[in-house]
N, CA, C and O atoms as CSV, one atom per row, in Angstrom:
chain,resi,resn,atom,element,x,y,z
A,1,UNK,N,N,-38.368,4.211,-141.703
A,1,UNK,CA,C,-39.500,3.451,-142.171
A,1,UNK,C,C,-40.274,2.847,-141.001
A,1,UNK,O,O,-41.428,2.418,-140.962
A,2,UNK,N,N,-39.713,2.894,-140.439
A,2,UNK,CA,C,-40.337,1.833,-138.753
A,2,UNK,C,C,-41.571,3.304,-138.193
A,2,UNK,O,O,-42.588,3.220,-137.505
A,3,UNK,N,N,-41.032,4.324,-138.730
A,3,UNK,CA,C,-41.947,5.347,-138.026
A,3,UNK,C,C,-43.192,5.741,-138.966
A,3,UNK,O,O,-43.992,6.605,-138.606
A,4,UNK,N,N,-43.359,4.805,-140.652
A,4,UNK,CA,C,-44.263,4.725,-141.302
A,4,UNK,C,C,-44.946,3.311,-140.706
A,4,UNK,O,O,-46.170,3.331,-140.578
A,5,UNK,N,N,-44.400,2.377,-140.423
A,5,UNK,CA,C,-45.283,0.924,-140.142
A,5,UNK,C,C,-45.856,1.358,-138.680
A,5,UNK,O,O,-46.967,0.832,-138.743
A,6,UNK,N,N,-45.815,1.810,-137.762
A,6,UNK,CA,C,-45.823,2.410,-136.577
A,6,UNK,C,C,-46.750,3.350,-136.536
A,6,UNK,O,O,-47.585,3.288,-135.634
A,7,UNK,N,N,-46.806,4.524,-137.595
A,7,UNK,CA,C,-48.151,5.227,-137.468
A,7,UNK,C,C,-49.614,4.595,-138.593
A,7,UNK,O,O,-50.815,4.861,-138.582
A,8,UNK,N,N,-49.071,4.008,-139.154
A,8,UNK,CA,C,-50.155,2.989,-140.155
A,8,UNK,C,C,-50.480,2.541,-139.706
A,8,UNK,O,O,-51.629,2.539,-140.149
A,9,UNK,N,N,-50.457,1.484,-138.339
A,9,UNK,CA,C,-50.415,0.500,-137.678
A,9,UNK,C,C,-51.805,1.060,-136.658
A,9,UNK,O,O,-52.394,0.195,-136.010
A,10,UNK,N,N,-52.163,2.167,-136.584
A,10,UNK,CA,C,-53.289,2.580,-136.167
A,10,UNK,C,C,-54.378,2.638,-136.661
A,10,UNK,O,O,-54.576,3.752,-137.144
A,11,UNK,N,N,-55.480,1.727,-136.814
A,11,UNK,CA,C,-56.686,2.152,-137.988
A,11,UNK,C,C,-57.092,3.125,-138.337
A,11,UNK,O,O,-57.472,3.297,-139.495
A,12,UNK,N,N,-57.131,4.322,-137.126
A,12,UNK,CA,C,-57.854,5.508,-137.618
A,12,UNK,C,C,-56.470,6.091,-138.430
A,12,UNK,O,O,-56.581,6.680,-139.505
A,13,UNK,N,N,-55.410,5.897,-137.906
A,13,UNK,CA,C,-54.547,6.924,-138.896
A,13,UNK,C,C,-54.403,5.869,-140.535
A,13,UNK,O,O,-54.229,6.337,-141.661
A,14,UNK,N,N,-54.525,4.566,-140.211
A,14,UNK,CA,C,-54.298,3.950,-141.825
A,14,UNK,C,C,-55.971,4.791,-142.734
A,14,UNK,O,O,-56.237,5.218,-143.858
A,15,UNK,N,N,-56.603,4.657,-141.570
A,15,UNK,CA,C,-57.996,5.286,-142.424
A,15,UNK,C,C,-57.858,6.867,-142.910
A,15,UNK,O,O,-58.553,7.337,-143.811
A,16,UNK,N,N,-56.861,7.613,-142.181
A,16,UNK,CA,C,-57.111,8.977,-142.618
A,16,UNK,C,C,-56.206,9.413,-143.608
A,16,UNK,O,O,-56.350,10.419,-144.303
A,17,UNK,N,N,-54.652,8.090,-143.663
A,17,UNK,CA,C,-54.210,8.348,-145.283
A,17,UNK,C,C,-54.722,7.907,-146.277
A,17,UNK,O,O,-54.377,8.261,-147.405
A,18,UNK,N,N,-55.892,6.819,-145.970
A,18,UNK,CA,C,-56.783,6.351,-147.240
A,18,UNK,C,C,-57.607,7.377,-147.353
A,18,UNK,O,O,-58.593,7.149,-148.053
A,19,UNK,N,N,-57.533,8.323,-146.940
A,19,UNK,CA,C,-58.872,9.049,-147.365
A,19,UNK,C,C,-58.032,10.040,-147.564
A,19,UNK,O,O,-58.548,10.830,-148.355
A,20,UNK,N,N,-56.795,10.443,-147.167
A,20,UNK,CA,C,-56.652,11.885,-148.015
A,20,UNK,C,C,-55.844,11.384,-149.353
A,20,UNK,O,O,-55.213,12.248,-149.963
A,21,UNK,N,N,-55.831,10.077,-149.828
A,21,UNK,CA,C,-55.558,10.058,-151.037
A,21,UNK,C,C,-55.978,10.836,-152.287
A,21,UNK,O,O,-55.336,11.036,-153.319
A,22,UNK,N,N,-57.462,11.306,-151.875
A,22,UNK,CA,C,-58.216,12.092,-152.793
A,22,UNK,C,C,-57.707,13.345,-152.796
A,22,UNK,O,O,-57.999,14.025,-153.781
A,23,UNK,N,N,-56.990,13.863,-151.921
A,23,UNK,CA,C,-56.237,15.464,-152.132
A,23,UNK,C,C,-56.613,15.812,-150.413
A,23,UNK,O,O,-57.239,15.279,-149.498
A,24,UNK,N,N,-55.665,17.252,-150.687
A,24,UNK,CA,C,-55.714,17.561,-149.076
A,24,UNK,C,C,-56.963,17.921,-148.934
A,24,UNK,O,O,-57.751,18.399,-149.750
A,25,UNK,N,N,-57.173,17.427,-146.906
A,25,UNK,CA,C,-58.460,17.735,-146.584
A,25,UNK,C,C,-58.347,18.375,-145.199
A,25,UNK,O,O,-57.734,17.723,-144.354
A,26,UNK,N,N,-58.815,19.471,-144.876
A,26,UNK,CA,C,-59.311,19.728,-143.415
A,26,UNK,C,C,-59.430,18.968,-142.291
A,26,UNK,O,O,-59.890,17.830,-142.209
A,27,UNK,N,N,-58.917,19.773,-141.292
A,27,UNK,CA,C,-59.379,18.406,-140.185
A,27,UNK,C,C,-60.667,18.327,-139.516
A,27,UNK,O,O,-60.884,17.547,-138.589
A,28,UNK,N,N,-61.684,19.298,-140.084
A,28,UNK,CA,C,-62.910,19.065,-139.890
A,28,UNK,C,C,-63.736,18.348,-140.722
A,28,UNK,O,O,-64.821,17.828,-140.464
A,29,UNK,N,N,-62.910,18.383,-142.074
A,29,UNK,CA,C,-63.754,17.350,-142.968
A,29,UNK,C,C,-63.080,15.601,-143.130
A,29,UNK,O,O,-63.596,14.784,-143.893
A,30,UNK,N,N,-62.204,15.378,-142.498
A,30,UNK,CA,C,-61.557,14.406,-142.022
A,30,UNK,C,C,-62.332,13.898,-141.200
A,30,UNK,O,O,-62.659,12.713,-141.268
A,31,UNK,N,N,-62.948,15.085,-139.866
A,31,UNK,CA,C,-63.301,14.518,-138.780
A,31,UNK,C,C,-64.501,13.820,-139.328
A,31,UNK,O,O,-64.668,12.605,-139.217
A,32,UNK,N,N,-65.717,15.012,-140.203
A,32,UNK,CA,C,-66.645,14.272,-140.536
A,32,UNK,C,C,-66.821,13.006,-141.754
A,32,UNK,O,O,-67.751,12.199,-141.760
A,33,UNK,N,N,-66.217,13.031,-142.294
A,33,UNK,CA,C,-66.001,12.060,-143.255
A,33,UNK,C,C,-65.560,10.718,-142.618
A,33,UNK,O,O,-66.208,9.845,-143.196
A,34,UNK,N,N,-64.652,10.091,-141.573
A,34,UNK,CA,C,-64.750,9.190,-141.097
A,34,UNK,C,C,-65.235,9.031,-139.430
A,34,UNK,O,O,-64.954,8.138,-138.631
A,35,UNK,N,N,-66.017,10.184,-139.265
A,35,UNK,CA,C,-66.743,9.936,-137.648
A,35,UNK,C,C,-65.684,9.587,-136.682
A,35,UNK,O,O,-65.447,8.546,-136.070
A,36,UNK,N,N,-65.034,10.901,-136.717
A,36,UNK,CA,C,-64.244,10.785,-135.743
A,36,UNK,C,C,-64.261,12.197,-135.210
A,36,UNK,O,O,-64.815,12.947,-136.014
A,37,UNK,N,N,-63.789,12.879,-133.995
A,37,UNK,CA,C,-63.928,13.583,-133.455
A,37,UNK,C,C,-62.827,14.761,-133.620
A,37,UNK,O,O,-61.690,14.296,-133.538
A,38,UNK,N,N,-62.867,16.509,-133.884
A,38,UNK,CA,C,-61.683,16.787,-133.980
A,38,UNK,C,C,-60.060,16.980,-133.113
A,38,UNK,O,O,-58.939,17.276,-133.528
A,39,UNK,N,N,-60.736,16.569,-131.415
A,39,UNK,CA,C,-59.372,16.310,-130.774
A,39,UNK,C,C,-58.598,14.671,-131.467
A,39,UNK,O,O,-57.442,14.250,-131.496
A,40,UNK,N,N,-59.978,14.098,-131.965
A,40,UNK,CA,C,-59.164,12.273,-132.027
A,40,UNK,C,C,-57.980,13.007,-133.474
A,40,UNK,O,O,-56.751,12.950,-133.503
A,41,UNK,N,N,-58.882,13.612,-134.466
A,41,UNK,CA,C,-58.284,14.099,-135.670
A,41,UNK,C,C,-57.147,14.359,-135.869
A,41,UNK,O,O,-56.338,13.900,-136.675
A,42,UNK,N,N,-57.042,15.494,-134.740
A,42,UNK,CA,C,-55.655,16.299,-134.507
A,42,UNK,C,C,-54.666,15.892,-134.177
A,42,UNK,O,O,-53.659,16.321,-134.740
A,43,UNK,N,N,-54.551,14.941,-133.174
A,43,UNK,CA,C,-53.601,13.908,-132.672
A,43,UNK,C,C,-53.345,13.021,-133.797
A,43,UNK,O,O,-52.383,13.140,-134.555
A,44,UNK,N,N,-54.109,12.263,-133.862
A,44,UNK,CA,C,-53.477,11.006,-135.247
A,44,UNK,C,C,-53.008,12.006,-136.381
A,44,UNK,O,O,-52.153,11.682,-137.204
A,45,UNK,N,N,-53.529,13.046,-136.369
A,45,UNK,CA,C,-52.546,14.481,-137.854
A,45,UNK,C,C,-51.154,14.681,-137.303
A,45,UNK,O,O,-50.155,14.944,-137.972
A,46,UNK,N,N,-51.221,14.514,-135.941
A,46,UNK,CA,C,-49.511,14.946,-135.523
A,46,UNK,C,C,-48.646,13.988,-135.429
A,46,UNK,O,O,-47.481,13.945,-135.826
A,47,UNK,N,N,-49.405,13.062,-134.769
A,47,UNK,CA,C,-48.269,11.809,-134.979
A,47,UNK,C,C,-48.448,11.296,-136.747
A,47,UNK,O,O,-47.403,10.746,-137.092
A,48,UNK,N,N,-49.302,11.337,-137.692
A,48,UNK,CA,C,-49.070,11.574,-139.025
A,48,UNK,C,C,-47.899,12.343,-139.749
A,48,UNK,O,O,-47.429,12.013,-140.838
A,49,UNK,N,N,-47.500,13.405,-138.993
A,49,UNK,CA,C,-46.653,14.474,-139.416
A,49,UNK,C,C,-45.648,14.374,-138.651
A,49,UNK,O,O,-44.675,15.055,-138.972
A,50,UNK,N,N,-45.574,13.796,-137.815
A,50,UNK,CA,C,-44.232,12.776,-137.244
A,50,UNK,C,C,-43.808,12.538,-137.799
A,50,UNK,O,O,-42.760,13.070,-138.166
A,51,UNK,N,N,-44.428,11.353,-138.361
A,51,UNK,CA,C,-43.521,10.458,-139.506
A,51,UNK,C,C,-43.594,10.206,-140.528
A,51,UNK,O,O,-43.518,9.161,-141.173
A,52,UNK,N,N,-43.885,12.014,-140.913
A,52,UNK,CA,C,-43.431,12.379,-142.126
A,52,UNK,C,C,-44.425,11.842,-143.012
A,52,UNK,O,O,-44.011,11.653,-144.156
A,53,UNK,N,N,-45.623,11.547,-142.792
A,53,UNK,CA,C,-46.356,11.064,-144.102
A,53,UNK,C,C,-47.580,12.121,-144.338
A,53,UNK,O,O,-48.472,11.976,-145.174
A,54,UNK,N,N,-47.445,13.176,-143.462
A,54,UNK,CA,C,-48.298,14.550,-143.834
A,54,UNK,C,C,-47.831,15.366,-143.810
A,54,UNK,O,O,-46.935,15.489,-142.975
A,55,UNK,N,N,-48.150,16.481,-144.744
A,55,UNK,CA,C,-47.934,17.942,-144.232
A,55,UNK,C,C,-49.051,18.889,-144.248
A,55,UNK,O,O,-50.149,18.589,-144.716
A,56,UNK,N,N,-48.868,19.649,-143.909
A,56,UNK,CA,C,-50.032,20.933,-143.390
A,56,UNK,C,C,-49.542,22.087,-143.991
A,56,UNK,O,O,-48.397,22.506,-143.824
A,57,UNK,N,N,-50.559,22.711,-144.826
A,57,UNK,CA,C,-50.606,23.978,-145.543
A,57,UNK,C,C,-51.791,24.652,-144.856
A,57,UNK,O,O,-52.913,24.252,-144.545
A,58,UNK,N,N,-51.325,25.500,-144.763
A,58,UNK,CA,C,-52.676,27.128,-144.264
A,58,UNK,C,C,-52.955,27.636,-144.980
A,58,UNK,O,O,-52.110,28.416,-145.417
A,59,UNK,N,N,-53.933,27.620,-145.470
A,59,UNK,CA,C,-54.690,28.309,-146.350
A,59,UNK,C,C,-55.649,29.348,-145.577
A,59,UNK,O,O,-56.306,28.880,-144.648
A,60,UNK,N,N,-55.773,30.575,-145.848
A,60,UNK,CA,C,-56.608,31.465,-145.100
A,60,UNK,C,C,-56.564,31.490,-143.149
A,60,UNK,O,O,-55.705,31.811,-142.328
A,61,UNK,N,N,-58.111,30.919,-143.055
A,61,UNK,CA,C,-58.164,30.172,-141.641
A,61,UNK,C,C,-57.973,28.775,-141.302
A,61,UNK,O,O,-57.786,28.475,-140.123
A,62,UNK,N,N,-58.010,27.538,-142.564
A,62,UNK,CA,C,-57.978,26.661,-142.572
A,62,UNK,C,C,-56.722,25.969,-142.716
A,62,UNK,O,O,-55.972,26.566,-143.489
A,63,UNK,N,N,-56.220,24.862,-142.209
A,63,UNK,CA,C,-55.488,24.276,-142.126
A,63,UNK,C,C,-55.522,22.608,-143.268
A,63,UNK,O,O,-56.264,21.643,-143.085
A,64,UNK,N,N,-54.794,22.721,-144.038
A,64,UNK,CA,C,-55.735,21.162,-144.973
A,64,UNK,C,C,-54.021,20.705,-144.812
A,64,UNK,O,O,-52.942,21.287,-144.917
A,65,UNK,N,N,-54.539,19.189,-144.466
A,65,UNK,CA,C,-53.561,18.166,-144.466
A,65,UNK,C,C,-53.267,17.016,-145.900
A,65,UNK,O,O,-54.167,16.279,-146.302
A,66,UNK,N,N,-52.500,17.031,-146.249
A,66,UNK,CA,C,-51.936,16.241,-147.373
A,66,UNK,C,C,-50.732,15.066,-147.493
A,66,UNK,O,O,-49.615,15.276,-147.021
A,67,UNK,N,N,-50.986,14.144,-147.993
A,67,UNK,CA,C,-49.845,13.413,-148.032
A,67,UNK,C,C,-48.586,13.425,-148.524
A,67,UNK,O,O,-48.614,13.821,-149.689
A,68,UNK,N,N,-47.601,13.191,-148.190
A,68,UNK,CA,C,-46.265,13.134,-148.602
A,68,UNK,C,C,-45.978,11.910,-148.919
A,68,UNK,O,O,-46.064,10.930,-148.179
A,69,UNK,N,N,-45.442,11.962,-150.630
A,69,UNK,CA,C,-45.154,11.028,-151.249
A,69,UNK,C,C,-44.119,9.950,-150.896
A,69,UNK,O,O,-44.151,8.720,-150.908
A,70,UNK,N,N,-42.963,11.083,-150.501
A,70,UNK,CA,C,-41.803,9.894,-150.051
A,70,UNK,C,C,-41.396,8.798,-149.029
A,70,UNK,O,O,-40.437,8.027,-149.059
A,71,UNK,N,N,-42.306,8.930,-148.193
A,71,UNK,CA,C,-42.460,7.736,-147.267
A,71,UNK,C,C,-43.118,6.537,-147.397
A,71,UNK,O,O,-42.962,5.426,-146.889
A,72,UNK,N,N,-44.050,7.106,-148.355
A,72,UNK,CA,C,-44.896,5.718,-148.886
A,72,UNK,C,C,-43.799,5.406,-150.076
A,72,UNK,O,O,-43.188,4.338,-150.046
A,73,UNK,N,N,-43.583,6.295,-151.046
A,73,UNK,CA,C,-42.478,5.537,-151.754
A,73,UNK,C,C,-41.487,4.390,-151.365
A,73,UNK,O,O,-41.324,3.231,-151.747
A,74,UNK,N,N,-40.830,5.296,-150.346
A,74,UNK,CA,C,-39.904,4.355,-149.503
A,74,UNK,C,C,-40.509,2.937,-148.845
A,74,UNK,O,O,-39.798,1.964,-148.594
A,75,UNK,N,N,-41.687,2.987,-148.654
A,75,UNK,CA,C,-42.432,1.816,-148.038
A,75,UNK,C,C,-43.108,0.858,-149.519
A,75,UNK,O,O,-43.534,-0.290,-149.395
A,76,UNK,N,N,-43.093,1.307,-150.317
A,76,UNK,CA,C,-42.737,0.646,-151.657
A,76,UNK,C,C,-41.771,0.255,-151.879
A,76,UNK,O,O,-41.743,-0.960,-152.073
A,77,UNK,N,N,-40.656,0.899,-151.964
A,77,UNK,CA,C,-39.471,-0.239,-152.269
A,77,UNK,C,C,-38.981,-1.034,-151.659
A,77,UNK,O,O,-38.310,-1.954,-152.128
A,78,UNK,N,N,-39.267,-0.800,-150.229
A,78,UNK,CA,C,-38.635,-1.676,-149.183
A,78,UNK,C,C,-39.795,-3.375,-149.272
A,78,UNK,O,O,-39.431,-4.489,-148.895
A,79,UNK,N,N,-41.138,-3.018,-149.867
A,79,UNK,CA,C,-42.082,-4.066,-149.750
A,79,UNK,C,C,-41.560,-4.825,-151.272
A,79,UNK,O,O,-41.758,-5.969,-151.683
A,80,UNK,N,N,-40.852,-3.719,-151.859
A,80,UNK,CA,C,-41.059,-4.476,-153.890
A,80,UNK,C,C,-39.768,-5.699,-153.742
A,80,UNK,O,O,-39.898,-6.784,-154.308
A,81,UNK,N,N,-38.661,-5.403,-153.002
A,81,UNK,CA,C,-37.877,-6.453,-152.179
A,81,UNK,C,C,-38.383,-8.049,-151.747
A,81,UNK,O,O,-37.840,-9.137,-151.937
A,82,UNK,N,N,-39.475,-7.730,-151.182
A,82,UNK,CA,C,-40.394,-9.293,-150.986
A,82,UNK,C,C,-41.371,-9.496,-152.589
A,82,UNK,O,O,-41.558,-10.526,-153.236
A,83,UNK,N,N,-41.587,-8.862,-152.707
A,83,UNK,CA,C,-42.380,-9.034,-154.027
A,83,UNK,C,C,-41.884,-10.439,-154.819
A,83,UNK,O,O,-42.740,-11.309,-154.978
A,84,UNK,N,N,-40.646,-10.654,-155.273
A,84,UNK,CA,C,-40.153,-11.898,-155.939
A,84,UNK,C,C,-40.446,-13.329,-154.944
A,84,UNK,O,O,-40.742,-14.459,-155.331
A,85,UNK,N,N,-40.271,-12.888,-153.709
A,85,UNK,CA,C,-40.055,-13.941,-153.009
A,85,UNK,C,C,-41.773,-14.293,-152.931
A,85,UNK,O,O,-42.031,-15.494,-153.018
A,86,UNK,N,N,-42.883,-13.415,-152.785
A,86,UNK,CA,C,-43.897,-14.204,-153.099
A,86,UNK,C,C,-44.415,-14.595,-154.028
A,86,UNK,O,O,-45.068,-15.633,-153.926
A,87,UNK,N,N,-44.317,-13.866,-155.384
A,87,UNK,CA,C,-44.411,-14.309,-156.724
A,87,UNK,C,C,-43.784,-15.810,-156.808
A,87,UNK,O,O,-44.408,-16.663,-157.439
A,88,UNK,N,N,-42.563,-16.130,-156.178
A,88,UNK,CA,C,-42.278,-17.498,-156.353
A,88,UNK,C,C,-43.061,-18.107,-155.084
A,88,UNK,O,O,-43.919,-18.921,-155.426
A,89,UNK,N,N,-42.998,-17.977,-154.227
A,89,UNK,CA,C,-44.127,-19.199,-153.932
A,89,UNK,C,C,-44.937,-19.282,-154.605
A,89,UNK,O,O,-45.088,-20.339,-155.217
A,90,UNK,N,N,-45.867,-18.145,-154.801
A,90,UNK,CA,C,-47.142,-18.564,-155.441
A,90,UNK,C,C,-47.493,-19.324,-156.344
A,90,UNK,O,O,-48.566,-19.902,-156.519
A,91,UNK,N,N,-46.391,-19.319,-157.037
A,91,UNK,CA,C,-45.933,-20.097,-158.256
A,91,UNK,C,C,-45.787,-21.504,-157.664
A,91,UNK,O,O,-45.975,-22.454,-158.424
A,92,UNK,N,N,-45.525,-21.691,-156.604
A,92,UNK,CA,C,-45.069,-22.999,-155.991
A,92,UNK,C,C,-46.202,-23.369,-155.748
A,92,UNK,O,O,-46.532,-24.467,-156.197
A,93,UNK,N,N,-47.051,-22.685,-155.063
A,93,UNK,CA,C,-48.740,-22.887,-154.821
A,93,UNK,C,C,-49.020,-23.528,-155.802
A,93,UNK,O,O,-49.243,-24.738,-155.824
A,94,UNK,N,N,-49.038,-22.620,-156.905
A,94,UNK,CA,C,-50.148,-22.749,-158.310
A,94,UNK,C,C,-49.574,-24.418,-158.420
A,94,UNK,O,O,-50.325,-25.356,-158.153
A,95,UNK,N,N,-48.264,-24.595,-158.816
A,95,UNK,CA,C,-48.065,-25.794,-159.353
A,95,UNK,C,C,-48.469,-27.228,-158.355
A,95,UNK,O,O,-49.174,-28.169,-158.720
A,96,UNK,N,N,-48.127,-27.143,-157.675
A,96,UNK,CA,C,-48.801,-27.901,-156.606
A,96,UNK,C,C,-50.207,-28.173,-156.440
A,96,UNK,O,O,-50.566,-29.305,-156.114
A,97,UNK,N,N,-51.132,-27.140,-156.655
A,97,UNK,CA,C,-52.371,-27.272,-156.674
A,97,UNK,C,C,-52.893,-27.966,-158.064
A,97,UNK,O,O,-54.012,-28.477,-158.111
A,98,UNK,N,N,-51.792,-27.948,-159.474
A,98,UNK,CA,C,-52.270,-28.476,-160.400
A,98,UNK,C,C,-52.219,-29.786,-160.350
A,98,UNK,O,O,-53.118,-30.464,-160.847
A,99,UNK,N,N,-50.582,-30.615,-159.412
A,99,UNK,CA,C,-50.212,-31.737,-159.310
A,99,UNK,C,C,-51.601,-32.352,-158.412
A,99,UNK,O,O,-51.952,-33.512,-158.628
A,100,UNK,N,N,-52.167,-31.712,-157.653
A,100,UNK,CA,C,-52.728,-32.277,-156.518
A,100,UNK,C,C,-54.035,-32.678,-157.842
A,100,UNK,O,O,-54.076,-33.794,-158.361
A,101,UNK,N,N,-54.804,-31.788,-158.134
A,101,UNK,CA,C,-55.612,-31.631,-159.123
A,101,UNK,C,C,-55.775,-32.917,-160.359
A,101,UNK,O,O,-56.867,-33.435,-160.595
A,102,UNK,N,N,-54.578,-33.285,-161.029
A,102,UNK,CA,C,-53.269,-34.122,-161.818
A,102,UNK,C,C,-54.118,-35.660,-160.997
A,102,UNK,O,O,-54.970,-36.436,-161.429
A,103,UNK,N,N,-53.462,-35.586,-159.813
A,103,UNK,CA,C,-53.340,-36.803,-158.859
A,103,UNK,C,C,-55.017,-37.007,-158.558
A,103,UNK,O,O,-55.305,-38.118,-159.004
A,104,UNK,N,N,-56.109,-36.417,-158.029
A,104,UNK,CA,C,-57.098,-36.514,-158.162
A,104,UNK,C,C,-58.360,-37.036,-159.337
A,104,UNK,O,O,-59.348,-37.747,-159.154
A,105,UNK,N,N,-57.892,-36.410,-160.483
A,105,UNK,CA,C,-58.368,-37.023,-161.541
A,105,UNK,C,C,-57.730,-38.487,-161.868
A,105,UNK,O,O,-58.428,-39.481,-162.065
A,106,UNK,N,N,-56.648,-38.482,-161.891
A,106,UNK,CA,C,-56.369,-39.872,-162.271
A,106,UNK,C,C,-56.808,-40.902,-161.187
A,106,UNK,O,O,-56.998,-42.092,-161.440
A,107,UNK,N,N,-56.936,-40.394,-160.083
A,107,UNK,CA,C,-57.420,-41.323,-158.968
A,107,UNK,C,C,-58.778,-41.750,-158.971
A,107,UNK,O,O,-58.979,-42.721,-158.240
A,108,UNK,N,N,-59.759,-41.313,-159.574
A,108,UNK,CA,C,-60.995,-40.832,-159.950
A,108,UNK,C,C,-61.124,-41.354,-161.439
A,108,UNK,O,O,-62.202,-41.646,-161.956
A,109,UNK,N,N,-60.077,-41.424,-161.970
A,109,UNK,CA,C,-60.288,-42.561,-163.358
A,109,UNK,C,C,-60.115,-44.099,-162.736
A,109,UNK,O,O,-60.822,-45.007,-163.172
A,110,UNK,N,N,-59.208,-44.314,-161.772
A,110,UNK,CA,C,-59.072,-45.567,-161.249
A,110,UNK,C,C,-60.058,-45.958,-160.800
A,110,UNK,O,O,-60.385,-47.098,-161.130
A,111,UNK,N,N,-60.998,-45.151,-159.812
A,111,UNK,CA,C,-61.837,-45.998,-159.642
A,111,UNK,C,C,-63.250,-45.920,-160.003
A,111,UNK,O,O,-64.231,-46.425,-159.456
A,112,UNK,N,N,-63.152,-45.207,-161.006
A,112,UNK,CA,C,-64.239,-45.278,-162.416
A,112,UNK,C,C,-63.997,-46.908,-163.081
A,112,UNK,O,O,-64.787,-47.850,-163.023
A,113,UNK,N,N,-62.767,-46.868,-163.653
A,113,UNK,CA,C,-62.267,-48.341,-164.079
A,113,UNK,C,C,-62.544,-49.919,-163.407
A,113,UNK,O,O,-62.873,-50.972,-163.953
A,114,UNK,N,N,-62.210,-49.519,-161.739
A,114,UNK,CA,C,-62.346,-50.633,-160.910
A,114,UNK,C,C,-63.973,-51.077,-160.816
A,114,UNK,O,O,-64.203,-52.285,-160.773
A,115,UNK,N,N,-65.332,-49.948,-160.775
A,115,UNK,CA,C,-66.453,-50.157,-160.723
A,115,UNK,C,C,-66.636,-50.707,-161.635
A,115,UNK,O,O,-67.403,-51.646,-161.419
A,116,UNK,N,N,-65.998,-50.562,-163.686
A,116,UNK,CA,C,-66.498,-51.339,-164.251
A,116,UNK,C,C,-66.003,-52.488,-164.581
A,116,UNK,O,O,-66.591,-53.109,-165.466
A,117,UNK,N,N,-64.880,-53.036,-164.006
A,117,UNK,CA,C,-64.118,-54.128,-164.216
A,117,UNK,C,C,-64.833,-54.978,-163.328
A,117,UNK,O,O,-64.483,-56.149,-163.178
């Protein structure tokens, strides 16, 4: 998994698995679709296929790159692990922000009260 946070961790390569989410794509239409060049392409496709989060089918003359499911899977379950632990803060947030909220209004009735006393 360290070799999925590691090649993500590059914008152009986090940008070129957001974009082949739509299905496999060429590395010329990769290149043009996010303005990038096809030596920059090719490189971030290999270290992509490093670690395992592409593969490459040949079709004819063309080469189209696609994602592989199981690494992002795996980078799902390993993230769904923290998932509880922020759901409960947030929860800790929320309530806190109501107390604070709670404490403000009534503070704000006090000295509504004190102006007319």
């Amino acid at each position: 998994m360290i070799e999925t946070f590691t090649a993500l961790a590059d914008p152009n390569r986090f940008r070129i698995v957001e974009y082949l989410l739509g299905g496999a794509r060429s590395v010329g239409a990769i290149g043009e679709a996010l303005n990038l060049n096809q030596p920059q392409v090719s490189k971030h496709l290999r270290v992509l296929k490093e670690a395992r989060l592409v593969d490459v089918e040949a079709r004819a003359q063309q080469r189209l790159y696609g994602l592989r499911p199981e690494p992002l899977r795996e980078l799902n379950a390993w993230l769904e692990r923290y998932r509880d632990i922020w759901d409960e803060r947030l929860g800790q947030l929320d309530s806190l922000i109501e107390e604070l909220k709670t404490q403000d209004m009534e503070a704000a009735q006090r000295h509504a009260r004190k102006k007319k006393g």
